[in-house]
C-alpha positions in Angstrom: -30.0 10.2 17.9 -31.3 6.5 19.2 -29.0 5.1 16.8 -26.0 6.9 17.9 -27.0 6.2 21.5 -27.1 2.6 20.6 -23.9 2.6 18.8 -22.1 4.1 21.8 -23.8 1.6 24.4 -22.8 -1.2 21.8 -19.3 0.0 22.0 -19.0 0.5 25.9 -21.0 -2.9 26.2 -17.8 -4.4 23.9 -14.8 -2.4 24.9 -14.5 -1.5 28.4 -14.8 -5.8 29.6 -12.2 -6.3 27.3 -10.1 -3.2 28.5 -10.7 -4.2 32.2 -9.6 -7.9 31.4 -6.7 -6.6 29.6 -5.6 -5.0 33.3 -6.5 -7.7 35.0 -3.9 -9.6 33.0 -1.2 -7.2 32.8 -2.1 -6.9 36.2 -1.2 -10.4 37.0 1.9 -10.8 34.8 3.0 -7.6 36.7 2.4 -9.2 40.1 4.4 -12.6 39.0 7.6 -10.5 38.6 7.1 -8.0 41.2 8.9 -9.7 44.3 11.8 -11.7 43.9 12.1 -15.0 45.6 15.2 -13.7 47.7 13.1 -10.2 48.3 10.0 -12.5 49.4 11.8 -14.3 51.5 13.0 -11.0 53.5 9.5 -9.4 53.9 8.5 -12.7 55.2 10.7 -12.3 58.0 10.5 -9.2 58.8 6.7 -9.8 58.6 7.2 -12.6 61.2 9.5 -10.2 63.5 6.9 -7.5 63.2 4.1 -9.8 64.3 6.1 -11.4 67.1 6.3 -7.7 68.7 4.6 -7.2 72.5 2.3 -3.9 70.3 1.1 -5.6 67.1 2.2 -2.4 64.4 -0.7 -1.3 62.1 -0.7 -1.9 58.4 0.7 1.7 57.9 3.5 0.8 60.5 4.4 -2.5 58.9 4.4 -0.8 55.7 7.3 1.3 57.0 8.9 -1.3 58.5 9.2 -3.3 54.7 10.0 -0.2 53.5 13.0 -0.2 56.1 14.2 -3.1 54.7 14.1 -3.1 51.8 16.1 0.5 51.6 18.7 -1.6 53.8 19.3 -3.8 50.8 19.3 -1.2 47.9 21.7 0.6 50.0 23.9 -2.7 50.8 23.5 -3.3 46.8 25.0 0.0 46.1 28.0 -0.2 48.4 28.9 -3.5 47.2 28.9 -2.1 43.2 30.8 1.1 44.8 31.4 2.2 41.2 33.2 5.7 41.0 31.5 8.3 39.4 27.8 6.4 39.8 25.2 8.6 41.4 23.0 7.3 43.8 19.9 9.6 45.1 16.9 8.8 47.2 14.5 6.8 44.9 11.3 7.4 47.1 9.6 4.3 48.3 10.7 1.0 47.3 7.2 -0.4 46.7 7.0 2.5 43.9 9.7 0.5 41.9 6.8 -2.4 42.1 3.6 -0.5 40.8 2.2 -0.4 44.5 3.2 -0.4 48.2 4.5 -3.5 49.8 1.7 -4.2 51.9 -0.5 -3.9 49.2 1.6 -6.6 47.0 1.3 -9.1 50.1 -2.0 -8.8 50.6 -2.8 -9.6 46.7 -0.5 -12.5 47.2 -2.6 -13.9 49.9 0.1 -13.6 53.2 -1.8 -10.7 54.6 -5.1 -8.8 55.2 -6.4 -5.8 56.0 -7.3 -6.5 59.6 -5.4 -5.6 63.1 -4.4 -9.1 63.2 -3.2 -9.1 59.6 -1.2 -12.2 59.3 -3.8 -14.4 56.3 -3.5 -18.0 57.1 -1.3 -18.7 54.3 1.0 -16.1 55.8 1.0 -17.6 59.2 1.4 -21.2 57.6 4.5 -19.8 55.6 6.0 -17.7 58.1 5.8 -20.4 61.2 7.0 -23.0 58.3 10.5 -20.7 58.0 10.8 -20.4 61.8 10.6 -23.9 61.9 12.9 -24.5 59.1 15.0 -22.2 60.8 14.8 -24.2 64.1 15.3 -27.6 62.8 18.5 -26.6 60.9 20.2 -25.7 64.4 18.6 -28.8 66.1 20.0 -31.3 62.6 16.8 -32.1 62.3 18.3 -35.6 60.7 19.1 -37.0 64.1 15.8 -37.5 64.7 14.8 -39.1 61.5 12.4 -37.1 60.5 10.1 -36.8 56.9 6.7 -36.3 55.8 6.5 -37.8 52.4 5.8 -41.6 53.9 2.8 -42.7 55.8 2.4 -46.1 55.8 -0.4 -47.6 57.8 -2.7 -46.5 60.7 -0.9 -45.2 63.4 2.5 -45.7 61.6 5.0 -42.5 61.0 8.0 -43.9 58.6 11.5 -42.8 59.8 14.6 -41.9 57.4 16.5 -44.7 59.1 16.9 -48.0 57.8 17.4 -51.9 59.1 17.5 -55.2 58.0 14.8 -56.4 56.4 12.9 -59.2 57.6 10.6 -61.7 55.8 7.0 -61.2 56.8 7.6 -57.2 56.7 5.4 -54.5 54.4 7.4 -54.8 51.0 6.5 -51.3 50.4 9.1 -50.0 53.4 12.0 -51.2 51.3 14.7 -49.1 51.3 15.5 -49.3 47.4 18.6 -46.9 47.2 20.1 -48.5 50.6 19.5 -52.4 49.2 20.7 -52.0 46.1 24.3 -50.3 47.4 24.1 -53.3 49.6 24.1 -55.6 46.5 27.5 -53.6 44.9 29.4 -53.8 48.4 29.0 -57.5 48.9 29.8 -58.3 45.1 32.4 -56.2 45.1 33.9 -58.1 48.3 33.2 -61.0 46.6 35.4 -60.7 43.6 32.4 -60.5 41.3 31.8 -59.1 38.3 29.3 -55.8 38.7 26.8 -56.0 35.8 23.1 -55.0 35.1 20.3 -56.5 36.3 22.2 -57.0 39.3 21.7 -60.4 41.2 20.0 -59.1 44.5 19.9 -61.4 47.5 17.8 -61.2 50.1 20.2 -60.5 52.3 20.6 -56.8 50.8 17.1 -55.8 51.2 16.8 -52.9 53.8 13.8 -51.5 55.3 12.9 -48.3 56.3 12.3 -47.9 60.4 8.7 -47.2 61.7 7.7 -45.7 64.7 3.8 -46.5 66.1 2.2 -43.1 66.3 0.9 -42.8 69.8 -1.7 -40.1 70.0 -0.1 -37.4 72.5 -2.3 -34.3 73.7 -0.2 -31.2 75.2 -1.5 -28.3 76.5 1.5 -25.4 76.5 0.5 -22.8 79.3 2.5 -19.7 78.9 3.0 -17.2 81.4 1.8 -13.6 80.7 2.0 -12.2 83.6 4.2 -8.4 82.8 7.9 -9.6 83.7 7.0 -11.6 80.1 8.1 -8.4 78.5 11.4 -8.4 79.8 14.0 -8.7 77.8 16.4 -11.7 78.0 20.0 -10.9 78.9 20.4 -12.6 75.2 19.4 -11.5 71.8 17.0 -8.7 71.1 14.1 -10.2 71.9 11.6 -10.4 75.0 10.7 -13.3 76.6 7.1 -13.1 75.4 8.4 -12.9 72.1 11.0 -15.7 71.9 8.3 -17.9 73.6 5.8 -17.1 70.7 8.2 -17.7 68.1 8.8 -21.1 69.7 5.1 -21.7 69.8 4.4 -20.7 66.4 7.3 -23.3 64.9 6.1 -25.9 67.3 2.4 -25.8 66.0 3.5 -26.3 62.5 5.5 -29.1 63.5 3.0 -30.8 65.1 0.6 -29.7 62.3 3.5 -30.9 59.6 5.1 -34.2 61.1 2.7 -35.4 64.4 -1.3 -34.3 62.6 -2.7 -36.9 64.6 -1.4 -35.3 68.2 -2.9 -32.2 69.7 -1.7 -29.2 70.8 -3.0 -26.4 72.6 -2.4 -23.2 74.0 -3.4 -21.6 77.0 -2.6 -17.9 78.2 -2.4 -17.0 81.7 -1.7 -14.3 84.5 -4.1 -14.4 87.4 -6.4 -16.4 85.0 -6.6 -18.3 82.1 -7.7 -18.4 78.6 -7.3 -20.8 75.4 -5.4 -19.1 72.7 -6.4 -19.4 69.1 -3.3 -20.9 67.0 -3.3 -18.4 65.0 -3.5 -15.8 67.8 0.4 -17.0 68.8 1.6 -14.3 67.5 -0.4 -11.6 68.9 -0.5 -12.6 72.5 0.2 -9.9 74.6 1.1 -9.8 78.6 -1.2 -8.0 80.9 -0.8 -4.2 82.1 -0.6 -3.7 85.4 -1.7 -1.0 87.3 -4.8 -1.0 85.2 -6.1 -4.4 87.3 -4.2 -7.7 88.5 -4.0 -10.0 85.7 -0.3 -9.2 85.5 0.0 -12.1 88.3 1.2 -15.4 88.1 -1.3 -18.0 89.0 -0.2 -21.9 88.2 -3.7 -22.9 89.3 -5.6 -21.4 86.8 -3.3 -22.7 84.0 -3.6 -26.6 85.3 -7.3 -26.2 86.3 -7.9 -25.2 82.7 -5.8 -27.3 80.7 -6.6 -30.0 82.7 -10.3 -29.4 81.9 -9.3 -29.5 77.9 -7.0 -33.0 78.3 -10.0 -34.7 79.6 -12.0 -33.7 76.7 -9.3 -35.5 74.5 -8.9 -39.4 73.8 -5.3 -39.4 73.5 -3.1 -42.4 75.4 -1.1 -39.8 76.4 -1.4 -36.0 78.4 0.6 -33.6 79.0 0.9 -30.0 80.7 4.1 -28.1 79.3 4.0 -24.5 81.8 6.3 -22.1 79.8 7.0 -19.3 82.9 9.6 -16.8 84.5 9.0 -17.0 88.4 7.0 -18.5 90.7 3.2 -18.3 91.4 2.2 -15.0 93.2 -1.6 -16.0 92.8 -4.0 -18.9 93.4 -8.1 -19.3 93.4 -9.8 -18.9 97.0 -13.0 -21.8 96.7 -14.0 -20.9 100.0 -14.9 -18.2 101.9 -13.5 -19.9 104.7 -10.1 -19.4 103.0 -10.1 -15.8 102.6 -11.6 -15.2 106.1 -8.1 -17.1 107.6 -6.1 -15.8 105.4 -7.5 -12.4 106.2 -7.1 -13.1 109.6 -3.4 -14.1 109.3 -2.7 -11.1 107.7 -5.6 -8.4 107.5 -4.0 -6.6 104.5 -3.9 -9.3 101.6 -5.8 -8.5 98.6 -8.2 -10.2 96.8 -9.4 -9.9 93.5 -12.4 -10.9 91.0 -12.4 -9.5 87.4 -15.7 -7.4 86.7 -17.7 -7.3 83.3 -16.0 -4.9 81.4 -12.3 -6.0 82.3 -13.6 -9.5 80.8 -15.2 -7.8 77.8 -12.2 -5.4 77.4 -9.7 -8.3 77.5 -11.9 -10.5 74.8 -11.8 -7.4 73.0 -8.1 -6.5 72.9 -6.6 -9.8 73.6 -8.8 -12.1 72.0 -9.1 -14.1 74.9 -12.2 -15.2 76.7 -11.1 -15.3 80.7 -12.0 -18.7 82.6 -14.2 -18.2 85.6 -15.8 -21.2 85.8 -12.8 -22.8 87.3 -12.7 -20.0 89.9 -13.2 -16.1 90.2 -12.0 -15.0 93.5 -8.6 -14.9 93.4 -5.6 -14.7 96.2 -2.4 -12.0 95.1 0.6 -12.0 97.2 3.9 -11.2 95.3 7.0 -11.8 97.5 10.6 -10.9 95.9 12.0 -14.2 95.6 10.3 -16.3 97.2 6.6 -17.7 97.0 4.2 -16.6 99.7 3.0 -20.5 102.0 -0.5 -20.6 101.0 0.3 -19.6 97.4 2.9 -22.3 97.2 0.7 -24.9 98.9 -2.3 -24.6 97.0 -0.6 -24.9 93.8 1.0 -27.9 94.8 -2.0 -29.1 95.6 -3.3 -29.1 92.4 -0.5 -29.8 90.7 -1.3 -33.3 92.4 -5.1 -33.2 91.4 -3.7 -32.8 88.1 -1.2 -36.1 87.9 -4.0 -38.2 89.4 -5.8 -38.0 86.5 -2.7 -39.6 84.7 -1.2 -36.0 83.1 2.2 -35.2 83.2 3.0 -31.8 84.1 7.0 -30.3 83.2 7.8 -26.9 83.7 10.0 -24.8 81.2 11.7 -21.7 83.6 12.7 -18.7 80.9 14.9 -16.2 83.4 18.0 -15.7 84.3 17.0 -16.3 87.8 18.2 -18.8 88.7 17.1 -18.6 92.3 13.8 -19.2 91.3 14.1 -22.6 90.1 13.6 -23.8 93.7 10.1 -24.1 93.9 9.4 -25.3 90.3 11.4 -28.2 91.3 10.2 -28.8 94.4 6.6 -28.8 92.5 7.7 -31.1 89.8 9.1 -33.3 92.7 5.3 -34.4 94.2 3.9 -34.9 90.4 7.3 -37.0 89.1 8.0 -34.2 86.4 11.0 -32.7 84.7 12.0 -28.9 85.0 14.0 -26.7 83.1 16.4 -23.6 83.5 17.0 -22.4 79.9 18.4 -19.1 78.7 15.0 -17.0 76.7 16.9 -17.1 73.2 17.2 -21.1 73.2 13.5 -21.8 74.2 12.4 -22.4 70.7 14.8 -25.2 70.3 14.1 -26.4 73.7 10.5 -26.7 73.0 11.1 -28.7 70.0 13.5 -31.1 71.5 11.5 -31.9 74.4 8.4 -32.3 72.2 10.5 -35.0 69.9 12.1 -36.7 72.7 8.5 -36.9 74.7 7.2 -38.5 71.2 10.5 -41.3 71.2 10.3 -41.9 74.8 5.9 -42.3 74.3 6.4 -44.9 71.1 9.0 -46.8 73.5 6.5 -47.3 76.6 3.5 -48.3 73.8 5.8 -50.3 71.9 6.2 -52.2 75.6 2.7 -52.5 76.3 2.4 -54.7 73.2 
């Protein structure tokens, strides 16, 4: 009896490691060949469409959602064989014809988890790399001479475009391909005879373009306040949403081109909160009715970005306010304030966030509320137009905030037009630039003003020297 006992240990001890690691392999062969590049490719976009959404869908949602999609494309598939006589029934789920459910597949591949916020940081890396790809294509990204496979130097970002070169310069910069079709043109205008080696003057030589690297630090604030959820007269998306997908792609390309500027991200109704990049996607603007962050309030986003640029070394800062009307809020510092307010107009309303809306916000929003930079705060909504004290105040610190040497532009997202007034009479006092853009062309927007704040930057260091 012990030495059939033993026997039958000795066997499970041997056999069932080796079955399991047999699985494991299959397993993993199975997984190689499960998704397609092409079929990849199309969760990954849907996964970044689902993500971008105002109510971030659960893991049993999204898993519809693929689902969706993918039964769009067996069905598109089918009509486009349209062979008579074929039969064509419902095949159940399409993650089935896989081994396992789509959501399932990504998460073994490493693009998602099983968390609320699901997106993995490969998956957020990946996706925000397509929307950028995506981005650049409209923009021909070649005009602005971009690459990441040369860095030559401290400080020093190669370009794709090319110039003379001149004795004295970093040999390594030579454009090879460009120099060497300079040495065929000029023998072949000269009647002589092409042969290898080629006789190389150093007149052929080219060298690539560099551009200094001047550390910039920006600080995107971007409105949350409930109009955000509107959608644009353009497209299918709300404004919240097209001005996260324009964050996401311009954090990668800061991440993938410009690693040595900063970029942050700041959230804010009637206050204001740093956002976690890889929160982009999940912001969310504020309910109202349930309390009165749904307002706009310019003074918390410059009294708290302002706060982080000082923090950072860079030559250069920057406030970028991404918005769709005008401020309807601003901080009271002194009680004096409220009491001639109040006694201007005996019905205003103030407000100051208690415990549990702070804790309930962290909670669901992921954002921890400033209050240091003030608590009591001034609401006033006017259709069209931005109550006096309101409109002061923020001008006011609009100012505070240029003194200490940051440039503040503003970024309008509506298709009011009417509203542009005060922006620009705010940008007027600090010497900044405003802009009226349709929702749907904000991502590109973002990205060109980024690049051309980078050019203008390298021409005013490049000055100094």
């Amino acid at each position: 009896m012990d030495s059939h006992n033993k026997a039958l240990g000795s066997k499970k001890f041997l056999y069932f490691p080796l079955d399991k690691e047999g699985q494991e392999q299959m397993q993993q062969s199975r997984d190689e060949r499960e998704l397609p590049r092409d079929v990849l490719d199309k969760l990954l976009k849907t996964l970044g469409r689902e993500a971008l959404r105002e109510k971030t869908p659960s893991l049993q949602e999204l898993e519809q959602a693929l689902q969706g999609i993918m039964s769009q494309q067996e069905q598109q598939e089918q009509e486009s064989k349209q062979q008579p006589g074929s039969q064509t029934g419902s095949k159940g789920n399409i993650g089935d014809d896989f081994g396992m459910p789509l959501v399932r597949q990504l998460i073994n591949k490493g693009y998602l988890k099983d968390s609320p916020k699901w997106l993995s940081t490969k998956g957020f890396n990946m996706i925000g790399g397509k929307i950028l790809s995506d981005v650049m294509k409209a923009l021909k990204a070649g005009e602005y001479g971009m690459h990441e496979t040369h860095d030559i130097g401290s400080g020093s970002v190669v370009l794709d475009t090319s110039k003379k070169y001149e004795p004295g310069d970093d040999i390594r910069l030579l454009n090879v391909p460009k120099s060497l079709l300079n040495t065929v043109q000029r023998m072949s205008k000269d009647g002589s005879e092409l042969k290898v080696p080629l006789q190389i003057n150093v007149e052929d030589f080219e060298e690539y373009e560099t551009m200094q690297d001047v550390r910039v630090a920006v600080v995107y604030c971007i409105d949350l306040s409930s109009t955000m959820r509107y959608s644009s007269m353009y497209g299918d998306m709300s404004r919240i949403e097209a001005a996260k997908r324009a964050l996401w792609s311009l954090y990668l390309l800061n991440r993938k081109f410009f690693p040595s500027d900063s970029v942050y991200i700041v959230g804010f109704g009637a206050l204001a909160s740093k956002v976690a990049s890889n929160d982009i996607p999940y912001l969310k603007t504020f309910e109202p009715g349930s309390d009165f962050l749904h307002y706009t309030n310019y003074q918390a986003a410059f009294r708290l970005a302002s706060k982080m640029l000082q923090k950072n070394g860079a030559l250069n800062k920057r406030i970028v306010l991404v918005t769709d009307g005008h401020p309807s809020a601003c901080f009271i510092d002194e009680k004096s304030e409220q009491d001639k307010i109040l006694s201007q107009r005996p019905y205003s309303h103030f407000y100051t966030p208690d415990r549990q809306t702070l804790d309930t916000v962290k909670h669901e929003n992921s954002m921890s509320l400033d209050i240091a930079s003030g608590e009591l705060v001034y609401l006033c909504y006017r259709y069209r137009q931005v109550d006096q004290y309101i409109g002061e105040r923020t001008i006011v610190e609009a100012k505070k905030v240029h003194s200490l040497n940051i440039d503040i532009d503003t970024i309008m997202i509506s298709e009011e037009d009417s509203l542009l007034g005060y922006v620009n009479e705010m940008e007027k006092y600090v010497k900044g630039r405003s802009y009226y853009i349709n929702p749907a062309d904000i991502d590109r927007v973002l990205l060109t003003d980024y690049l051309n704040s980078k050019k203008q930057k390298t021409i005013r260091a490049r000055s100094q020297w």
